[in-house]
MARBAMI-48741 format. One line per field, with one value per residue (C-alpha): x, y, z. Coordinates in pm, 1 decimal. Layout:
! residues N
X: (X ...)
Y: (Y ...)
Z: (Z ...)
END
This chain:
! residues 377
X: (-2985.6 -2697.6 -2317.9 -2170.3 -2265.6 -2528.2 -2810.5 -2843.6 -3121.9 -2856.9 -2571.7 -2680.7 -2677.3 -2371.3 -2174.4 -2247.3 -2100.7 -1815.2 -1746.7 -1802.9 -1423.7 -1280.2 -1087.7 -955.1 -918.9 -866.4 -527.0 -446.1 -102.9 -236.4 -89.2 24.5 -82.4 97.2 -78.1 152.5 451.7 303.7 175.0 -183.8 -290.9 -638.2 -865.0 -980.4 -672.9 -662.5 -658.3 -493.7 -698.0 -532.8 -294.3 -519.5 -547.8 -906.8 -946.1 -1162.8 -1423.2 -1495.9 -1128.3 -956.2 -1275.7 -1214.4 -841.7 -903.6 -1098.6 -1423.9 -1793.3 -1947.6 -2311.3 -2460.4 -2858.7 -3058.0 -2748.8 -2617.8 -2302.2 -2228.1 -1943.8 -1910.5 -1556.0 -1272.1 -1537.7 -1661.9 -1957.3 -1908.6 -2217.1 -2199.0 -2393.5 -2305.0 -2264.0 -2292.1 -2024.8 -2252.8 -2121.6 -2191.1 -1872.0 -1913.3 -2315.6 -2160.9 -2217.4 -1914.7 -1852.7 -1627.7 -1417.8 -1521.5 -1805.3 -1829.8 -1809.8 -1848.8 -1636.9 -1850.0 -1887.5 -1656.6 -1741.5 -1393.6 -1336.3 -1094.9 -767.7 -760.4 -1139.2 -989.7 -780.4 -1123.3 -1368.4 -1165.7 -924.6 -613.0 -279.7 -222.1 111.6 147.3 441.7 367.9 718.6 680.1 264.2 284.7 -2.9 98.0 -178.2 -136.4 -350.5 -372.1 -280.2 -586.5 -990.6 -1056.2 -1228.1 -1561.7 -1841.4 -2199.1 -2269.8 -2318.9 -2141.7 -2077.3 -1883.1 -1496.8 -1281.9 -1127.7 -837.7 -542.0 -432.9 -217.1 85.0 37.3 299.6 295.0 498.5 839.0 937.3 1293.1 1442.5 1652.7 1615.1 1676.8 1982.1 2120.9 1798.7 1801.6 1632.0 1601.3 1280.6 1033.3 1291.2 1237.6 1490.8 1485.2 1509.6 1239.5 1477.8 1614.9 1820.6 1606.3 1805.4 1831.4 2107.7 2037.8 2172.7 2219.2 2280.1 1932.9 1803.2 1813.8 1602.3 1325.3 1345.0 1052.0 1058.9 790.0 709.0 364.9 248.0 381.5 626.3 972.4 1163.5 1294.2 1402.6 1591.1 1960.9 1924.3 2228.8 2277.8 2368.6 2069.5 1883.2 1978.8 1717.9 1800.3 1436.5 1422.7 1143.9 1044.3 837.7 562.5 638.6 482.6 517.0 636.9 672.9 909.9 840.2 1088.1 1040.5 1135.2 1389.6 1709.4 1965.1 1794.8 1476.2 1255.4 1023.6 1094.8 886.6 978.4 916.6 997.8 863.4 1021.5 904.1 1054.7 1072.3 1082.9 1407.0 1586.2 1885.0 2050.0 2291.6 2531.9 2790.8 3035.7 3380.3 3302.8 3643.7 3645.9 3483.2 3176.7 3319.8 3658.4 3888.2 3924.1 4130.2 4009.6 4138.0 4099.0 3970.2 3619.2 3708.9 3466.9 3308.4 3005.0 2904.4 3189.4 3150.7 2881.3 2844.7 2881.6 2805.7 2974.1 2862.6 3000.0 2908.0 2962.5 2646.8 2547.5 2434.1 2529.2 2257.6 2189.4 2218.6 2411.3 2071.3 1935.2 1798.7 1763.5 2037.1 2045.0 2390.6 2509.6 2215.2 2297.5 2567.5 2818.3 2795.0 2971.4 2954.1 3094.5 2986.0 3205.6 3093.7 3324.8 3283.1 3397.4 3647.3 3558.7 3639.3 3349.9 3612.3 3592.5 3791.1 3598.5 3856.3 3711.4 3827.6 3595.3 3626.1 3613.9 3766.0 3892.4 3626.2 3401.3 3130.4 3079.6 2815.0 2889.6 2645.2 2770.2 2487.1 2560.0 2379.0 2447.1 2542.1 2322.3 1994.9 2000.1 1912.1 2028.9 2223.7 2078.3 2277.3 2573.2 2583.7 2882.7 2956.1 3315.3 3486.7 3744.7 4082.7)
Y: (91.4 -12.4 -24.4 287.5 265.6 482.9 408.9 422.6 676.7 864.9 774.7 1071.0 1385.9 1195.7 1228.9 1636.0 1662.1 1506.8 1677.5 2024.1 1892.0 1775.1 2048.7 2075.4 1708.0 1454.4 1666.1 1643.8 1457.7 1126.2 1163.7 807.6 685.8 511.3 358.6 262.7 331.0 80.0 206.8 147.5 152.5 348.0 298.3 588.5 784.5 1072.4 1383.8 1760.5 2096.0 2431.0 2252.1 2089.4 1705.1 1517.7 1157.3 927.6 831.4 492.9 360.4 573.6 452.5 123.3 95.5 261.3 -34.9 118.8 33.6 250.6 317.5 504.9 605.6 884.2 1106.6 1108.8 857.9 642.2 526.8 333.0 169.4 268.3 340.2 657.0 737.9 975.2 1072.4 1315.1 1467.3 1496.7 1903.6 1985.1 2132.9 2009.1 1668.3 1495.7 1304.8 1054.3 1239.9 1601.1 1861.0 1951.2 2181.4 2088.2 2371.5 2222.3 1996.9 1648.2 1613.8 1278.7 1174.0 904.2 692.4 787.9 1039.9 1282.9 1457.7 1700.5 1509.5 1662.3 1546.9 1189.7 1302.4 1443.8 1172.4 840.1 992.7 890.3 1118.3 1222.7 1418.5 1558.1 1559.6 1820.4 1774.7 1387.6 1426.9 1148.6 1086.7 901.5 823.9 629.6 482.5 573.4 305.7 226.2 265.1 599.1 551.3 506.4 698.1 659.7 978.5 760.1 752.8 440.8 506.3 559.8 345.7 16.5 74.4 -127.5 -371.1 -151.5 -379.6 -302.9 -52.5 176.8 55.4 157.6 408.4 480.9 789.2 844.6 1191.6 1269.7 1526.5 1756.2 1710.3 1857.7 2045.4 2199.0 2175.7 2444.3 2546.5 2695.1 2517.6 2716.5 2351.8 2143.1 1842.8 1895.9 1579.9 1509.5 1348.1 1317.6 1131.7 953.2 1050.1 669.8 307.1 194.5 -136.8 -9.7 -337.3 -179.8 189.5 314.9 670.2 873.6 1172.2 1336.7 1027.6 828.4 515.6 640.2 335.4 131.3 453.6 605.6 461.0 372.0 299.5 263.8 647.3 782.5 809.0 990.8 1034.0 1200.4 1265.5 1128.0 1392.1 1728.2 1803.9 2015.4 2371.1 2312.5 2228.0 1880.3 1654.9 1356.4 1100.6 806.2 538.7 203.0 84.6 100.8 -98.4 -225.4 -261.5 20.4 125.9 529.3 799.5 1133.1 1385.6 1726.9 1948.3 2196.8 2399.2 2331.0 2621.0 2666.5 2654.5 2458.2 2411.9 2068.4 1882.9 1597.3 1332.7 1211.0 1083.9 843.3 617.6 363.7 205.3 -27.0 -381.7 -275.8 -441.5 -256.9 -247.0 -189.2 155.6 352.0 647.8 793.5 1062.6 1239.0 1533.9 1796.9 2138.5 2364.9 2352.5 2078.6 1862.6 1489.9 1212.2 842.2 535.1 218.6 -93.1 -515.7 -680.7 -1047.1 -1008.5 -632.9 -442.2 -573.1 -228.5 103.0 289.5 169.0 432.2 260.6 63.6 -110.2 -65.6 -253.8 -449.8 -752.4 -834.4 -973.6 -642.3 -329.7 17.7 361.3 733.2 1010.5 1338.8 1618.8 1930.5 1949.1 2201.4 2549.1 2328.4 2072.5 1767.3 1524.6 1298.2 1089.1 827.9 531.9 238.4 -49.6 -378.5 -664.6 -970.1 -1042.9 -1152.1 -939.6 -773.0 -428.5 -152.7 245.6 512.9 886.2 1155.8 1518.8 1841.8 2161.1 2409.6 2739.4 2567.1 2230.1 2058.8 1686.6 1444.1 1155.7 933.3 692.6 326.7 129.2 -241.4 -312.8 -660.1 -627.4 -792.6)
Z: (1069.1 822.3 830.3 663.7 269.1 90.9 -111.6 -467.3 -459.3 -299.5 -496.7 -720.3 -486.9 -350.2 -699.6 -730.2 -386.3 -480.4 -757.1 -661.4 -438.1 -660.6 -805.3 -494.9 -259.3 -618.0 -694.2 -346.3 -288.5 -40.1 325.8 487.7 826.0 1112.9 1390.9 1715.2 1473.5 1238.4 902.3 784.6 418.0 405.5 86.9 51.2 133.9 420.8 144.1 231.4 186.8 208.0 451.4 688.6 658.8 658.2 712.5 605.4 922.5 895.2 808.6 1072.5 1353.8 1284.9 1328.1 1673.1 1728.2 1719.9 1515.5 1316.6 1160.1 912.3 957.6 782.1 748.9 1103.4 1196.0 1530.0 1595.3 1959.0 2068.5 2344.9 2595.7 2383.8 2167.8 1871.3 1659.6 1391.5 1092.1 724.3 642.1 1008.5 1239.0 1576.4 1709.1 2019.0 2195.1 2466.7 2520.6 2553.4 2229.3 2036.4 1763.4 1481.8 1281.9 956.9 870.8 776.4 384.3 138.4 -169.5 -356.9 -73.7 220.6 477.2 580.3 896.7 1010.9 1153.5 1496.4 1521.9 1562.4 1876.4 2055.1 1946.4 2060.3 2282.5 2042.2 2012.5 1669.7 1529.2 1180.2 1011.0 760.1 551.9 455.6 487.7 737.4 1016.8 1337.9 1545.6 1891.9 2120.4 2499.0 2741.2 2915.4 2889.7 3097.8 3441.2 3442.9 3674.4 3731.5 3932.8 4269.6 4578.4 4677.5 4964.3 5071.9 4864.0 5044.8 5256.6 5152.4 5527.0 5761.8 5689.2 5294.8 5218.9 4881.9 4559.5 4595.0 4287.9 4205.4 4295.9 3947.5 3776.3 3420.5 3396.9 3091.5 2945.2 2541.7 2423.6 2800.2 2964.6 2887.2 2643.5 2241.5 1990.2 1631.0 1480.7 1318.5 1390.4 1746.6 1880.5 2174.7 2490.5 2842.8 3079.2 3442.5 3714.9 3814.1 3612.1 3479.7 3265.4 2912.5 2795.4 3023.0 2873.9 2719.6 2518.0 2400.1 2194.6 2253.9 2329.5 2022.2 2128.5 1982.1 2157.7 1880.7 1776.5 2051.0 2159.5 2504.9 2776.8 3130.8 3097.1 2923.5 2565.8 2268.8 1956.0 1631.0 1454.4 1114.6 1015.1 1103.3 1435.6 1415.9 1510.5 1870.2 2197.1 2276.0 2578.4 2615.7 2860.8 2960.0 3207.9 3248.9 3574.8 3720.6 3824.2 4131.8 3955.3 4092.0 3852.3 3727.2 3499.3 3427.4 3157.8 3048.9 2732.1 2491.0 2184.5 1856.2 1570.9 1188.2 1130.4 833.3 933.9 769.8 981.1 871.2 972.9 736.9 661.7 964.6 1045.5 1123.5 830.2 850.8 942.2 1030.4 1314.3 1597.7 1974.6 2286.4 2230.2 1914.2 1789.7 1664.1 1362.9 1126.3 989.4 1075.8 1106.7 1302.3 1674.2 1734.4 1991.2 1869.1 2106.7 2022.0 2195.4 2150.4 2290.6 2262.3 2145.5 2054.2 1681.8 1521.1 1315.4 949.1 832.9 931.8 902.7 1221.3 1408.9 1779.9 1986.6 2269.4 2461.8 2793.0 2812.6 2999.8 3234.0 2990.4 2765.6 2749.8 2666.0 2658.2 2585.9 2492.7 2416.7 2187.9 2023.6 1672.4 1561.5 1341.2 1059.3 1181.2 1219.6 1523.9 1727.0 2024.6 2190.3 2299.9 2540.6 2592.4 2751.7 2500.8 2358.2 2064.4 1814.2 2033.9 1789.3 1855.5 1738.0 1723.0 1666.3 1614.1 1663.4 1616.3 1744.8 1561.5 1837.7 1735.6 1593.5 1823.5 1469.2 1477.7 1220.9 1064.9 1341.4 1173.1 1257.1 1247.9 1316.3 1414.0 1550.6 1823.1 1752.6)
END
């Protein structure tokens, strides 16, 4: 046995297969990869046929932390407590020792062997979300190996001792979840956010997106999370989970799902006052401009160092006992012009941050959120 590479008394039959695609996979625009929100450069590059995206094996394996080999035709691959084996132009595959049938078989370019993208998701147990639009993979690992099981019975598990009492779990619940749970948004860009019904941590909050970590992402409060998506969803069904603890320190988790559509609807902020930088009071006023009648929520809190740029897309707010923050929600007028009034405990010099995100009212489709950094004086 050999690590994946091919023969030159191979290299031959190898070269007609690969040309016989390449009328259609060489003219193929390259689709990027992100693994844990990170991106990962591929050589080869995943390729796109007739709108379905194939990866190439071994890179894609590897990054998921698993080994593969290349014997006689057929490919191992052994890692995250699975077993994938698989044969070059055959659909029949065999995952963790049970037979599985792939849509589409296993081809080769030159040297590299390319499976279908979903065939990732089965094999090593990864999530995977394509963003069709911007051509952009995102895979993710699951926390954890999967329990293991020999078939035996070895007996009732151990009892925990009678003065050993459960973990303690927070009661908090998410309210005025959006899009609503089980709900179907007509936007490819819905502005996914939830409040809590009580004060939480934000530095613990953790947010994710069909199993993708969308934290550093999301603006996160004692009051709840707000994320604007800066690319389309697929046009699916989608679940949102958020835990982390609240103000006492109890450990929550809760989740809810929605379907997002097709729709193409383009939301915006603009005209944003005050400026970037400006001087501020305690009290003053949020004013801009959107699309008529949508809801725009402001936050605005004190922080220690500001962002380095008004395009971040995650904030922290209230987190720690010297900060503070505030939340105002308005509806824009039928000419799409706001005005959120804020007042917010601060001293002068204080260094505050303010991000405006806005939710079209028919299509739910969100804003690329606006980012401010303001001093207090």
């Amino acid at each position: 046995m050999t690590h994946l590479s091919f023969p030159a008394a191979r290299a031959a039959a190898a070269a007609v297969a690969a040309f016989a695609l390449a009328t259609t996979v060489a003219s193929a625009q390259d689709v990027s990869v992100t693994l844990n929100g990170t991106p990962v450069a591929l050589n080869p590059a995943p390729q796109e046929r007739a709108g379905r995206v194939f990866v190439p094996l071994r890179g894609v394996f590897e990054r998921l932390g698993a080994s593969v080999v290349y014997t006689d035709g057929t490919i191992n691959a052994q890692g995250n407590n699975h077993s994938v084996s698989l044969h070059i132009g055959s659909t029949q595959a065999t995952v963790d020792g049970q037979p599985q049938t792939l849509d589409v078989a296993p081809f080769i370019i030159g040297a590299s062997t390319y499976v279908p993208l979903r065939f990732v998701s089965q094999a090593l147990g990864a999530n995977v979300n394509y963003d069709a639009s911007n051509k952009i993979v995102a895979l993710s690992e699951n926390a954890g190996p999967p329990p293991q099981h020999d078939g035996q019975q070895h007996g009732p598990p151990p009892q925990p001792p009678m003065e050993q009492q459960p973990p303690q779990r927070s009661p908090l619940t998410l309210r005025d979840v959006r899009p609503g749970a089980d709900a179907s948004v007509d936007s490819r860009r819905p502005t996914i956010e939830a409040n809590f019904n009580g004060p939480v941590d934000p530095n613990t909050v953790h947010v994710s997106l069909d199993g993708l970590n969308i934290t550093d992402q999301t603006s996160r409060s004692p009051q709840g999370i707000v994320y604007s998506p800066p690319s389309d969803l697929l046009s699916q069904r989608h679940d949102v989970r958020v835990t982390g603890r609240d103000a006492n320190g109890l450990p929550f988790e809760r989740s809810w799902s929605f379907v997002s559509g097709t729709g193409d609807v383009r939301n915006s902020i603009s005209d944003v006052h005050p400026d970037d930088g400006a001087t501020v009071a305690r009290q003053f006023v949020v004013r801009g401009h959107t699309m008529p009648n949508a809801r725009v929520v402001v936050q605005v809190g004190t922080v220690n160092a500001p962002p380095s740029s008004r395009d971040v897309l995650g904030q922290i707010f209230g987190s720690g006992g010297a900060n503070s923050n505030v939340r105002s929600e308005v509806i824009a007028d039928g000419n799409g012009n706001f005005a959120a009034p804020v007042t917010i405990e601060a001293h002068d010099g204080q260094q505050l941050t303010l991000v405006v995100d806005s939710t079209d009212a028919r299509s739910q489709s969100s804003a690329p959120r606006v980012v401010r950094n303001l001093i207090v004086q």
